[in-house]
Predicted model as a PDB file, atoms N, CA, C, CB and O in Angstrom, pLDDT in the B-factor column:
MODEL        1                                                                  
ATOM      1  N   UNK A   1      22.667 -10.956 -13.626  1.00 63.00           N  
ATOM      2  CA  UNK A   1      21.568 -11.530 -12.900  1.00 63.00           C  
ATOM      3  C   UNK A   1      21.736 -13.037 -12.759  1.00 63.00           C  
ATOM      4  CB  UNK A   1      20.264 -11.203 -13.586  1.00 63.00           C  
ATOM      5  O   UNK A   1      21.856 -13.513 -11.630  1.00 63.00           O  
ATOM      6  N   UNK A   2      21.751 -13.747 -13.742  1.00 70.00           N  
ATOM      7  CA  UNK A   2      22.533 -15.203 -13.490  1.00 70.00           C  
ATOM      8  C   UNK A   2      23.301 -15.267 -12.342  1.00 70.00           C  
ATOM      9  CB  UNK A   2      23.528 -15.586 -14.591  1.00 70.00           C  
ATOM     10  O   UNK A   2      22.784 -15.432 -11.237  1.00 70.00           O  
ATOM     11  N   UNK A   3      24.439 -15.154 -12.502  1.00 72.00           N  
ATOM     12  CA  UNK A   3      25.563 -14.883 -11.268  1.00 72.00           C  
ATOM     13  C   UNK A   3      25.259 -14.937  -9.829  1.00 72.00           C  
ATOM     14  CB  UNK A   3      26.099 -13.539 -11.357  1.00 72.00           C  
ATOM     15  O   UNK A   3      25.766 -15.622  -8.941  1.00 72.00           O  
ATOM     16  N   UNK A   4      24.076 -13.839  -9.791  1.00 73.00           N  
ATOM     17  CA  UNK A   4      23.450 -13.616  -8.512  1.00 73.00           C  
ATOM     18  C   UNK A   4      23.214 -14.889  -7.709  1.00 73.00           C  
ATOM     19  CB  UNK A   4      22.170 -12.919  -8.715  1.00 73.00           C  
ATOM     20  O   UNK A   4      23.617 -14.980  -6.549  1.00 73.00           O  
ATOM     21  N   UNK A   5      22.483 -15.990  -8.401  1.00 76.00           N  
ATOM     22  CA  UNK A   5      22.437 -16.978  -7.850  1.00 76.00           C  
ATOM     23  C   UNK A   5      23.680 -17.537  -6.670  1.00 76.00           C  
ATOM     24  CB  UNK A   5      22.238 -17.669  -8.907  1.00 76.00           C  
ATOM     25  O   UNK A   5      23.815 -17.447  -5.450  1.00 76.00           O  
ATOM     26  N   UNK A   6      24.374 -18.076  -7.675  1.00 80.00           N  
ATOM     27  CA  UNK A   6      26.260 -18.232  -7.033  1.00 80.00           C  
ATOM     28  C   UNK A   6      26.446 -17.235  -6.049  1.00 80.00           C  
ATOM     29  CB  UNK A   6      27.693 -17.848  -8.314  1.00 80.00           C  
ATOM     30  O   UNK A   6      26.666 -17.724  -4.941  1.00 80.00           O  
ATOM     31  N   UNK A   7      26.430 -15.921  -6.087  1.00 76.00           N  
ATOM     32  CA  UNK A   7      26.020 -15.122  -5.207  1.00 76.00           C  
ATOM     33  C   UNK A   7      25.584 -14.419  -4.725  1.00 76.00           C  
ATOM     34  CB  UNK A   7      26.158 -14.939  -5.002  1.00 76.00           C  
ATOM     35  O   UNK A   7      25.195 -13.456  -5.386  1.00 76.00           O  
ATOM     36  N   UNK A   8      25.389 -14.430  -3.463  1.00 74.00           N  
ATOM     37  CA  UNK A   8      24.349 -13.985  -2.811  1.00 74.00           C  
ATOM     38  C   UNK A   8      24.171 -12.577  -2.154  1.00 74.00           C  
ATOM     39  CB  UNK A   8      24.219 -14.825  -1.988  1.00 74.00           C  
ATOM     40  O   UNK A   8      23.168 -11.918  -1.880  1.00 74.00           O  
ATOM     41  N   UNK A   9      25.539 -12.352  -2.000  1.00 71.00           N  
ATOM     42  CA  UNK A   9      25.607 -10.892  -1.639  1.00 71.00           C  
ATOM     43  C   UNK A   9      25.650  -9.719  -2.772  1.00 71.00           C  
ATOM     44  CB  UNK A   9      26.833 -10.751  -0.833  1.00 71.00           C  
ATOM     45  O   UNK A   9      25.598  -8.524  -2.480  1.00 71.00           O  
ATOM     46  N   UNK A  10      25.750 -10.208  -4.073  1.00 75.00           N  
ATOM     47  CA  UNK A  10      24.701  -9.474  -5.248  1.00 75.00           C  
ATOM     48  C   UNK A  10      23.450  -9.166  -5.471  1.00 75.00           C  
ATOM     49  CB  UNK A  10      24.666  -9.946  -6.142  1.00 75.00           C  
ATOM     50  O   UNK A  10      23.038  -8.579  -6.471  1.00 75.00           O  
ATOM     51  N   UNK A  11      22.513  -9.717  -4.140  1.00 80.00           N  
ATOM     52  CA  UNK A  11      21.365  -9.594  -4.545  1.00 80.00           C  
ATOM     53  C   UNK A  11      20.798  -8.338  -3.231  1.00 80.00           C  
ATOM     54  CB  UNK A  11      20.629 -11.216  -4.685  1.00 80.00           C  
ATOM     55  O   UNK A  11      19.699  -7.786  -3.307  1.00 80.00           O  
ATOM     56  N   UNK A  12      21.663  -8.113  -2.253  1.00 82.00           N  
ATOM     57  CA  UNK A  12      21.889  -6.920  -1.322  1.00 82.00           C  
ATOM     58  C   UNK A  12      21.938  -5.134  -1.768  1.00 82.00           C  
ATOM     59  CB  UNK A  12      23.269  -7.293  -0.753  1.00 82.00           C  
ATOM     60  O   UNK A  12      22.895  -4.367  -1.661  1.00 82.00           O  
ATOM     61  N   UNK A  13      20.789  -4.901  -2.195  1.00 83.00           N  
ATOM     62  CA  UNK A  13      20.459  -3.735  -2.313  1.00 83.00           C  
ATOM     63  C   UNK A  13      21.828  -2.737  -1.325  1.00 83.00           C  
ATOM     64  CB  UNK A  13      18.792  -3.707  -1.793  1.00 83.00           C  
ATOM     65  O   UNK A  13      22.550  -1.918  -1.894  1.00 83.00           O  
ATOM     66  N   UNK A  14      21.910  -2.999  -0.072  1.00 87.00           N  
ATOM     67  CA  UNK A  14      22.233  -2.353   1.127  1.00 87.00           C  
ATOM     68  C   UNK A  14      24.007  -2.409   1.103  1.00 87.00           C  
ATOM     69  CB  UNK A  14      21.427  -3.201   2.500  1.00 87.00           C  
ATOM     70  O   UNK A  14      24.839  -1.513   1.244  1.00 87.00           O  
ATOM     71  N   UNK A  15      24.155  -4.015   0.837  1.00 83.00           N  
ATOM     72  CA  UNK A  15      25.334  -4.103   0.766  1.00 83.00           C  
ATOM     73  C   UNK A  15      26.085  -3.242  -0.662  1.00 83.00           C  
ATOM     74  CB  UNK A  15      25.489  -5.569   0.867  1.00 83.00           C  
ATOM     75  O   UNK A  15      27.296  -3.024  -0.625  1.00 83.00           O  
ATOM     76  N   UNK A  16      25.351  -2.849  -1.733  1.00 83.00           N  
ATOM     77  CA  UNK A  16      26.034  -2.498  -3.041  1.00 83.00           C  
ATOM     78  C   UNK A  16      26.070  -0.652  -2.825  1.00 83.00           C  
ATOM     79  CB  UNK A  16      24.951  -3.183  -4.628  1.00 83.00           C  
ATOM     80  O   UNK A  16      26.766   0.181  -3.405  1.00 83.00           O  
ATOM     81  N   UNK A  17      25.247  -0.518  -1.986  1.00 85.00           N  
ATOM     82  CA  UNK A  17      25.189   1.015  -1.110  1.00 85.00           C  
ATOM     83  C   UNK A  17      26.424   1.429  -0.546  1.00 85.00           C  
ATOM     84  CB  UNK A  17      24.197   1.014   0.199  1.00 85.00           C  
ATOM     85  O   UNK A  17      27.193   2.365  -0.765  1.00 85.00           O  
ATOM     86  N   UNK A  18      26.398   0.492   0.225  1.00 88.00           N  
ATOM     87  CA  UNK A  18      27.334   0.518   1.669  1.00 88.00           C  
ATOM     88  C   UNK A  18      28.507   0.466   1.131  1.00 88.00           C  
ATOM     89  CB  UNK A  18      27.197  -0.720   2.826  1.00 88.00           C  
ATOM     90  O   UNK A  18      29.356   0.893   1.914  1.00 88.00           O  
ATOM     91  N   UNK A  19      29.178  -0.068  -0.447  1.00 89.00           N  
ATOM     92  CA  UNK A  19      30.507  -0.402  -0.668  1.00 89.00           C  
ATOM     93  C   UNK A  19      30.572   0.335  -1.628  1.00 89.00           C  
ATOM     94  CB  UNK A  19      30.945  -1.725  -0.859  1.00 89.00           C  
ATOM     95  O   UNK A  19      31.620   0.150  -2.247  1.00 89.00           O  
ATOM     96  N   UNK A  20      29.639   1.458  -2.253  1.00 91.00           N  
ATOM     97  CA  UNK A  20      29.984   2.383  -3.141  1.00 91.00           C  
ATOM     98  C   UNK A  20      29.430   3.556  -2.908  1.00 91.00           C  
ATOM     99  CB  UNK A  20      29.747   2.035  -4.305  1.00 91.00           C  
ATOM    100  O   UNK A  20      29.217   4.253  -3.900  1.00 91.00           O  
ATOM    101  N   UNK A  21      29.075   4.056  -1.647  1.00 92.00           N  
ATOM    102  CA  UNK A  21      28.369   5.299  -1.413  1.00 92.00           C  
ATOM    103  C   UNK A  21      29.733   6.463  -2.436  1.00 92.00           C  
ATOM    104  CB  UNK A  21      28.129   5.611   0.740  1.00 92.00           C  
ATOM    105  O   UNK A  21      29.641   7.077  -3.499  1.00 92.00           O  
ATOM    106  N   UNK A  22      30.336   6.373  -1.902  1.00 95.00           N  
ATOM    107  CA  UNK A  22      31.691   7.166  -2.707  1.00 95.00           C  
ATOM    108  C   UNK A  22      31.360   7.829  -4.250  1.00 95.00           C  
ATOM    109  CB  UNK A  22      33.040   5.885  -3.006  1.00 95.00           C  
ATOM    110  O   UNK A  22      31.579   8.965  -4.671  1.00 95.00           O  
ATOM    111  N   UNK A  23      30.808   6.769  -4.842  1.00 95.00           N  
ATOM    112  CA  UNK A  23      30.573   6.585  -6.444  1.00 95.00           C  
ATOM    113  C   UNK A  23      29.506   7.916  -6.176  1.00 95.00           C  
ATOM    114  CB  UNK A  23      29.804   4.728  -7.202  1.00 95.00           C  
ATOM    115  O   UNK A  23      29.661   8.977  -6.781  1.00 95.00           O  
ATOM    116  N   UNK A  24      28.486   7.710  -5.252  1.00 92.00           N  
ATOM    117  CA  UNK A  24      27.171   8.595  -5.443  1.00 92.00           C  
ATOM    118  C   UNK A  24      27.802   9.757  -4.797  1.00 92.00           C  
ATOM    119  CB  UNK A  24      25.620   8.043  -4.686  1.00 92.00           C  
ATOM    120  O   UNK A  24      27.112  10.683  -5.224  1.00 92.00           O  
ATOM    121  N   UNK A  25      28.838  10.354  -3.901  1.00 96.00           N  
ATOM    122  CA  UNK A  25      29.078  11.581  -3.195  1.00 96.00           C  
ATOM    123  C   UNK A  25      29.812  11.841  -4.687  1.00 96.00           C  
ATOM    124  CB  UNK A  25      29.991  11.626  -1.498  1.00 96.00           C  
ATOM    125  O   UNK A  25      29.009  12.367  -5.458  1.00 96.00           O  
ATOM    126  N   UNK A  26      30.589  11.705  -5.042  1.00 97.00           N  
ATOM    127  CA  UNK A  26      31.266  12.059  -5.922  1.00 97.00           C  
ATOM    128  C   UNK A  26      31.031  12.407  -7.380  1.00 97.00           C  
ATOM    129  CB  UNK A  26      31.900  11.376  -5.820  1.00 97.00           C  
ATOM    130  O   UNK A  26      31.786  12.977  -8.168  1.00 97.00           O  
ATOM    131  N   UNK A  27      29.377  11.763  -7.610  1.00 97.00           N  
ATOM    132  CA  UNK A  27      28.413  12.365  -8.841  1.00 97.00           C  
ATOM    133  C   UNK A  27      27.933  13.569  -8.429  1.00 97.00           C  
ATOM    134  CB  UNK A  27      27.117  11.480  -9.255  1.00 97.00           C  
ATOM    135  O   UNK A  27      27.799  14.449  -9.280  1.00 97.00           O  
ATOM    136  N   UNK A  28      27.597  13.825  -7.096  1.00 97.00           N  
ATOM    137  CA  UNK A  28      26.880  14.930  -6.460  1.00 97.00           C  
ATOM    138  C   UNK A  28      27.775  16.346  -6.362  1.00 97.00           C  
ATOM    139  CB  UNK A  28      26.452  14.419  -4.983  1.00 97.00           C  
ATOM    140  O   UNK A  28      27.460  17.500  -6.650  1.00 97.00           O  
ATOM    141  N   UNK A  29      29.120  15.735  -5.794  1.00 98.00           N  
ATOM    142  CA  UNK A  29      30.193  16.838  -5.530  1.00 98.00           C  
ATOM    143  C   UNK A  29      30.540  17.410  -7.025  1.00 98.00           C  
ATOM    144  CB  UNK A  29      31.663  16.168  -4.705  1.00 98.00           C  
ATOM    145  O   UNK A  29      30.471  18.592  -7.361  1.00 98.00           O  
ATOM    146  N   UNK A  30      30.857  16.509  -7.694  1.00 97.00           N  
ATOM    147  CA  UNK A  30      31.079  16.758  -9.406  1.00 97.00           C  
ATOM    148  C   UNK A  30      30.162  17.763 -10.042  1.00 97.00           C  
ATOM    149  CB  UNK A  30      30.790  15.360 -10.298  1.00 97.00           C  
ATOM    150  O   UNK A  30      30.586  18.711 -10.703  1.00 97.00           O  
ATOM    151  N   UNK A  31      28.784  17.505  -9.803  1.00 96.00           N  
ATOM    152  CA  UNK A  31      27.825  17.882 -10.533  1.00 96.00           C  
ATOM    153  C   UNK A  31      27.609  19.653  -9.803  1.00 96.00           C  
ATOM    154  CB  UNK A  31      26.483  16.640 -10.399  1.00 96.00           C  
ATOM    155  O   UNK A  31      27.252  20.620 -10.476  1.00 96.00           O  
ATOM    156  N   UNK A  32      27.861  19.680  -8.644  1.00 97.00           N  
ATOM    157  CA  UNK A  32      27.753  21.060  -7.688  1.00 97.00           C  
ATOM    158  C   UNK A  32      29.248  21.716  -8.495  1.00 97.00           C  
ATOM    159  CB  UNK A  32      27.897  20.707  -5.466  1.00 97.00           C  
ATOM    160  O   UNK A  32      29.218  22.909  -8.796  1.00 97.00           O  
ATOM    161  N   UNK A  33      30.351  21.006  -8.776  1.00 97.00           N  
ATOM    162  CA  UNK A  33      31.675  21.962  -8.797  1.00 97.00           C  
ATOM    163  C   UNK A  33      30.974  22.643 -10.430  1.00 97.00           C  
ATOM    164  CB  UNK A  33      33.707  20.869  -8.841  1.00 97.00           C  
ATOM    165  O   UNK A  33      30.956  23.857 -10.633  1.00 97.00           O  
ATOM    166  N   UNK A  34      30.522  21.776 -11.309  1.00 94.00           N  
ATOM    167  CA  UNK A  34      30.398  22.409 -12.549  1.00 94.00           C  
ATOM    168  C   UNK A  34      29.190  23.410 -12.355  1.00 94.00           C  
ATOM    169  CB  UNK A  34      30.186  21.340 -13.732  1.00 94.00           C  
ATOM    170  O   UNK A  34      29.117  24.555 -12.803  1.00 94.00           O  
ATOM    171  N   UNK A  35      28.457  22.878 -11.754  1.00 93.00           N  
ATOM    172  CA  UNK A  35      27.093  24.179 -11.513  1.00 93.00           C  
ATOM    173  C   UNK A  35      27.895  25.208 -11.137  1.00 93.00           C  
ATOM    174  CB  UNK A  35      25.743  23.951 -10.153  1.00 93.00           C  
ATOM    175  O   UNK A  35      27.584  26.265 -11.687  1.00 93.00           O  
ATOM    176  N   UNK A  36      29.010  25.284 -10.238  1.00 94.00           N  
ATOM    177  CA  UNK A  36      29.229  26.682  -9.423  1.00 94.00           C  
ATOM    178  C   UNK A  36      30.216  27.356 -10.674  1.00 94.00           C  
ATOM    179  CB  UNK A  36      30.159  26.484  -7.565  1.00 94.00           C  
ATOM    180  O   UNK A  36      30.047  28.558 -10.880  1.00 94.00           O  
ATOM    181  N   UNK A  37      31.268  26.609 -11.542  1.00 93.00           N  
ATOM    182  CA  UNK A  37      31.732  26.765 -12.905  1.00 93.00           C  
ATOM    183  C   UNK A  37      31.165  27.526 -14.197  1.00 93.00           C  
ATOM    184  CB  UNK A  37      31.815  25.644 -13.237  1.00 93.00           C  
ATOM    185  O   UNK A  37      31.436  28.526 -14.861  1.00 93.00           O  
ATOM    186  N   UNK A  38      30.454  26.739 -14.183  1.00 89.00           N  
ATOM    187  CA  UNK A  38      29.529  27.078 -15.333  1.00 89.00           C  
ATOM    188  C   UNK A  38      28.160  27.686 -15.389  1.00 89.00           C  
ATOM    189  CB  UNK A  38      29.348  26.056 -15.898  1.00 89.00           C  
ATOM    190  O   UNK A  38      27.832  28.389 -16.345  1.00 89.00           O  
ATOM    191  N   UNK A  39      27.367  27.435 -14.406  1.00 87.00           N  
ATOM    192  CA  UNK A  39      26.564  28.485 -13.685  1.00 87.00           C  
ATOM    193  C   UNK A  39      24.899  27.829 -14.233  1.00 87.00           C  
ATOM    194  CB  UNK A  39      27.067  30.393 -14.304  1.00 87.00           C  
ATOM    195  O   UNK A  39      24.906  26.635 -14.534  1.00 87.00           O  
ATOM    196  N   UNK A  40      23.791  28.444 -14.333  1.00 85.00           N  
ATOM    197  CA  UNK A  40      22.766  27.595 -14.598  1.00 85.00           C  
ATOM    198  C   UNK A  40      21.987  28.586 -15.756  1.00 85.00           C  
ATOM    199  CB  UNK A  40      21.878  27.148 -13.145  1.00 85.00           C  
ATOM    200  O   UNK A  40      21.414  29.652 -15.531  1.00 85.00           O  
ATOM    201  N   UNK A  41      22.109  28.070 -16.729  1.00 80.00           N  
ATOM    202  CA  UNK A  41      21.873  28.716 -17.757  1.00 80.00           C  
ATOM    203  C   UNK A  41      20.603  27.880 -18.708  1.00 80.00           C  
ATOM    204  CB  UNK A  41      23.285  28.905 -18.420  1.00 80.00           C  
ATOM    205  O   UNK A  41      20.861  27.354 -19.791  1.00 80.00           O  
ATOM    206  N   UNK A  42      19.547  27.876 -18.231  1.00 79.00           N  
ATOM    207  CA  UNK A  42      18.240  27.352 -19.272  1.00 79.00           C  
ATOM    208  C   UNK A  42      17.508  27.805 -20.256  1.00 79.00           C  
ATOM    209  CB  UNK A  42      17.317  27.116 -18.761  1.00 79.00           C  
ATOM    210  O   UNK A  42      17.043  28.933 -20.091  1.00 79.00           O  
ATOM    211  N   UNK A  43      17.227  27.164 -21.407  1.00 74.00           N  
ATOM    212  CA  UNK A  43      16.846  27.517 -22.621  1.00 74.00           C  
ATOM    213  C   UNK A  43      16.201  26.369 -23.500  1.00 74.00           C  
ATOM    214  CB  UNK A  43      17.973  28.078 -23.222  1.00 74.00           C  
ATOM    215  O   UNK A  43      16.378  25.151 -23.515  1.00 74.00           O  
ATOM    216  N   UNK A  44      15.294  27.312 -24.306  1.00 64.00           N  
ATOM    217  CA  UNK A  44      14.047  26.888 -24.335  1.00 64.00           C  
ATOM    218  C   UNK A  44      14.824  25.029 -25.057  1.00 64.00           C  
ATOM    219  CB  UNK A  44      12.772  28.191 -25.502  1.00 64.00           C  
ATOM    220  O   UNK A  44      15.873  24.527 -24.653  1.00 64.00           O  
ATOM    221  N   UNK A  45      14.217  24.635 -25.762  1.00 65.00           N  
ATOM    222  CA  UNK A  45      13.980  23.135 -26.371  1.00 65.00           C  
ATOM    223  C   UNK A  45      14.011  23.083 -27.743  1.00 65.00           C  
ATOM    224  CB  UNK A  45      12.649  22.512 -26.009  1.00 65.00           C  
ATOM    225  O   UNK A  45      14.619  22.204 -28.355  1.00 65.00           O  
ATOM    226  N   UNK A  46      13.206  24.236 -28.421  1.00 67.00           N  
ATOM    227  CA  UNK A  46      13.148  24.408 -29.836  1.00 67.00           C  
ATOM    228  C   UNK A  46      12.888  25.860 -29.864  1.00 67.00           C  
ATOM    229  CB  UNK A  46      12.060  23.507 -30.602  1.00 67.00           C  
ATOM    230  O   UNK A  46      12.743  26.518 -28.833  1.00 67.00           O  
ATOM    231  N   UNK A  47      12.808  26.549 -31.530  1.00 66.00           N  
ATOM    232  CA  UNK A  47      12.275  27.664 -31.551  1.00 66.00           C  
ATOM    233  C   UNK A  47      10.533  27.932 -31.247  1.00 66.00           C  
ATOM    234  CB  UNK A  47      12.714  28.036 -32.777  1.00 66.00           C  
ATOM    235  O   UNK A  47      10.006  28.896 -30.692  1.00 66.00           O  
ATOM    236  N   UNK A  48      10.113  27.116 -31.635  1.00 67.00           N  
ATOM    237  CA  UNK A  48       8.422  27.479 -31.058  1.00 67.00           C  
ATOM    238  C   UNK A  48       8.043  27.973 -29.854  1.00 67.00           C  
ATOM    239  CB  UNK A  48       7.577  26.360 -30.976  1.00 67.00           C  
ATOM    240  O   UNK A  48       7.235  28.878 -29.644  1.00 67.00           O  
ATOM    241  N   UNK A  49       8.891  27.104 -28.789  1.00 61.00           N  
ATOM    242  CA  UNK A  49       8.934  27.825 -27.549  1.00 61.00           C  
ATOM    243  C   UNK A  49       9.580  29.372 -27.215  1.00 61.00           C  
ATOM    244  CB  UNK A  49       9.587  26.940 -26.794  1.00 61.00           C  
ATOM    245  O   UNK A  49       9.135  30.189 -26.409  1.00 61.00           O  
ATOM    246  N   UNK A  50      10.706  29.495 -28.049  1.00 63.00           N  
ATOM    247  CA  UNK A  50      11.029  31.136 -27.631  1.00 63.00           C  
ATOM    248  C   UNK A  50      10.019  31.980 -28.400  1.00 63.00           C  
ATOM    249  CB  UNK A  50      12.699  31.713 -28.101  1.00 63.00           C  
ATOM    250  O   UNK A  50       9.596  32.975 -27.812  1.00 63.00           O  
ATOM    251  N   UNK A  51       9.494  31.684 -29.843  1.00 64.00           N  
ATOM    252  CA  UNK A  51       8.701  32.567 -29.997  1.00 64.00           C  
ATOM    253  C   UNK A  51       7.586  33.146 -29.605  1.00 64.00           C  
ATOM    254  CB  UNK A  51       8.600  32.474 -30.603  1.00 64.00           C  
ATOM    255  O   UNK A  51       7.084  34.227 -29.912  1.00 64.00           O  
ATOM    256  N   UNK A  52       7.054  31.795 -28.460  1.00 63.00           N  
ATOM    257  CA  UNK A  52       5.881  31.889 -27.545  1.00 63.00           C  
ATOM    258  C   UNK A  52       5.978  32.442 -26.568  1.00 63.00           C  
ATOM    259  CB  UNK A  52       5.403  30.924 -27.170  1.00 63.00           C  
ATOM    260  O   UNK A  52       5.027  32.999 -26.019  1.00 63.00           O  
ATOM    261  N   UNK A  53       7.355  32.414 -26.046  1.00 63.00           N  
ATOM    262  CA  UNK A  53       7.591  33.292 -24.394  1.00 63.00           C  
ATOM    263  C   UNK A  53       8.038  34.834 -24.669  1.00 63.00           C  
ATOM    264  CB  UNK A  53       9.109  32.489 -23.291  1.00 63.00           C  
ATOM    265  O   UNK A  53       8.352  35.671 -23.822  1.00 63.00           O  
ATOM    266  N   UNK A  54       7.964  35.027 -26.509  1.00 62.00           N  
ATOM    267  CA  UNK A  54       8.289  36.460 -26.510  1.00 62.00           C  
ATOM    268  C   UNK A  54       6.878  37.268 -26.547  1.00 62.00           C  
ATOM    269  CB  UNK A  54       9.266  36.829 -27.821  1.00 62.00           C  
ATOM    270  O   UNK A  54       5.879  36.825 -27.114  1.00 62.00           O  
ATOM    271  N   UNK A  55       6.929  38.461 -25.893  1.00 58.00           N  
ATOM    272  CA  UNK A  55       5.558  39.213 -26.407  1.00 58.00           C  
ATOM    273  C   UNK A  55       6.233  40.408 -27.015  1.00 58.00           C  
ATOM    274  CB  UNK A  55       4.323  39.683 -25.119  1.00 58.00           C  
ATOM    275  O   UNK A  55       7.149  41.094 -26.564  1.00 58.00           O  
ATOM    276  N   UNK A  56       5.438  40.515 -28.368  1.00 58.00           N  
ATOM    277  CA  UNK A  56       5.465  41.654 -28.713  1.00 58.00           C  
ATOM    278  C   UNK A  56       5.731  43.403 -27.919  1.00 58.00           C  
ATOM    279  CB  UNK A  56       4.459  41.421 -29.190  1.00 58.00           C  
ATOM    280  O   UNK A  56       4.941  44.260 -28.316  1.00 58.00           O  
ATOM    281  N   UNK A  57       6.584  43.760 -27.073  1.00 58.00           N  
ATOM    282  CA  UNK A  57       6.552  44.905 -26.702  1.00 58.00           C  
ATOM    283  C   UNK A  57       6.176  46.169 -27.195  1.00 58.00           C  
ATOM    284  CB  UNK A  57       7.340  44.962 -26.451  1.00 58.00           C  
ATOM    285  O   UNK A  57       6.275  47.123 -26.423  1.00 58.00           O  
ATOM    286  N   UNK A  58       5.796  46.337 -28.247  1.00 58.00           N  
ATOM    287  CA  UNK A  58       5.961  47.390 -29.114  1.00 58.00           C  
ATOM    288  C   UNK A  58       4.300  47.823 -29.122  1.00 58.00           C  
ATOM    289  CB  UNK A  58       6.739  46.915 -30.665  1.00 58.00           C  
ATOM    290  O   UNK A  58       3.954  48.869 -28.572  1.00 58.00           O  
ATOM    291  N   UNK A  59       3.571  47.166 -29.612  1.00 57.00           N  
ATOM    292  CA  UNK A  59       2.051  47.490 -29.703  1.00 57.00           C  
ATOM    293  C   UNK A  59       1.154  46.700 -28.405  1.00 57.00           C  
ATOM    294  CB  UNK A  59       1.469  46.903 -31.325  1.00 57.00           C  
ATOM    295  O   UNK A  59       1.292  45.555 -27.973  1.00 57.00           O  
ATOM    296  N   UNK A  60       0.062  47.937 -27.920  1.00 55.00           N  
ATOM    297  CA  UNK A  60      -0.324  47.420 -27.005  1.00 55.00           C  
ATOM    298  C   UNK A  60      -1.586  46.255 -26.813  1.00 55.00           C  
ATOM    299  CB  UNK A  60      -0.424  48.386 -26.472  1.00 55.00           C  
ATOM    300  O   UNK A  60      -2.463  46.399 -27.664  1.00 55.00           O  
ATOM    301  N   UNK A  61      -1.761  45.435 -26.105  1.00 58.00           N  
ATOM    302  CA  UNK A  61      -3.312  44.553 -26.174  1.00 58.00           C  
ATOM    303  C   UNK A  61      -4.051  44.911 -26.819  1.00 58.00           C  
ATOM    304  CB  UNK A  61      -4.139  44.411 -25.160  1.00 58.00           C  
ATOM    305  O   UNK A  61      -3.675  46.050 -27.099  1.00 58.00           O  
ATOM    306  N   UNK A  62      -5.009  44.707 -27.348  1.00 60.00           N  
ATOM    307  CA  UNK A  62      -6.572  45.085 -27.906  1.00 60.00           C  
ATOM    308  C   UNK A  62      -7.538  45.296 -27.027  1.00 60.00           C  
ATOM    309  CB  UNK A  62      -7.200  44.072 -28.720  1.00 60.00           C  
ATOM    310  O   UNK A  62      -8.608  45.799 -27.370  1.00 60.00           O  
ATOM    311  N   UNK A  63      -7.284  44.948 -25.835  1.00 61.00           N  
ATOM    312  CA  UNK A  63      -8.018  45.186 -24.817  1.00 61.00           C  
ATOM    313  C   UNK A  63      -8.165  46.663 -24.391  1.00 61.00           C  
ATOM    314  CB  UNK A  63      -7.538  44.428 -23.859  1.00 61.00           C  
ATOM    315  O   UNK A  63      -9.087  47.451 -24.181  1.00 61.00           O  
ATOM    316  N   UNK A  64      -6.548  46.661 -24.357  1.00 56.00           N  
ATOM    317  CA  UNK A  64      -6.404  48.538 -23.584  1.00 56.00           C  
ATOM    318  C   UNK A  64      -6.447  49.170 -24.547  1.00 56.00           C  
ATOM    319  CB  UNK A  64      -4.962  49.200 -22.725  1.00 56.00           C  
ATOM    320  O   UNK A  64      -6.245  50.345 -24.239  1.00 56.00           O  
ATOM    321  N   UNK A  65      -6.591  49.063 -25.511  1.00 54.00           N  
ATOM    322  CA  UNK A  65      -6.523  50.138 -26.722  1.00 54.00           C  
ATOM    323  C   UNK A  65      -7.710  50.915 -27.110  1.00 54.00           C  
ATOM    324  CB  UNK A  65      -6.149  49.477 -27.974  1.00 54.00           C  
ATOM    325  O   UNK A  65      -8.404  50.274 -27.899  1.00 54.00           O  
ATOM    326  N   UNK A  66      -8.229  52.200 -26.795  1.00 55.00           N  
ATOM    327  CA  UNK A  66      -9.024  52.590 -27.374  1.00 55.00           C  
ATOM    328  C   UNK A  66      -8.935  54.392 -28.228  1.00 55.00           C  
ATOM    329  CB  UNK A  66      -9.937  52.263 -26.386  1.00 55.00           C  
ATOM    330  O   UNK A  66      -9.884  54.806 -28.894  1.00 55.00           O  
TER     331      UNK A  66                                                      
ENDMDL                                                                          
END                                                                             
């Protein structure tokens, strides 16, 4: 940020775009080759959460039960 001063075409949002779009296609292309690789596989954060998204299958509600 100092620097910037001295120059000026550091402070060009447009210009730091324009001379590295490459950098950003190439995070994007990267990030698609491993998705199609490795595939999309999500899971929970901790155990509290899987034990919450499991339901008991075995015994039914209390509701329907009579």
């Amino acid at each position: 940020m100092a620097l910037s001063k001295l120059y000026p075409e550091a402070r060009s949002v447009w210009a730091w775009v324009k001379a590295g779009w490459h950098i950003a296609l190439g995070y994007v292309v990267g990030y698609l080759v491993m998705l199609a690789l490795v595939g999309w596989h999500p899971h929970p954060i901790n155990d509290r959460a899987v034990a919450a998204s499991v339901a008991p299958t075995s015994a039914a509600p209390a509701v329907f039960a009579r």
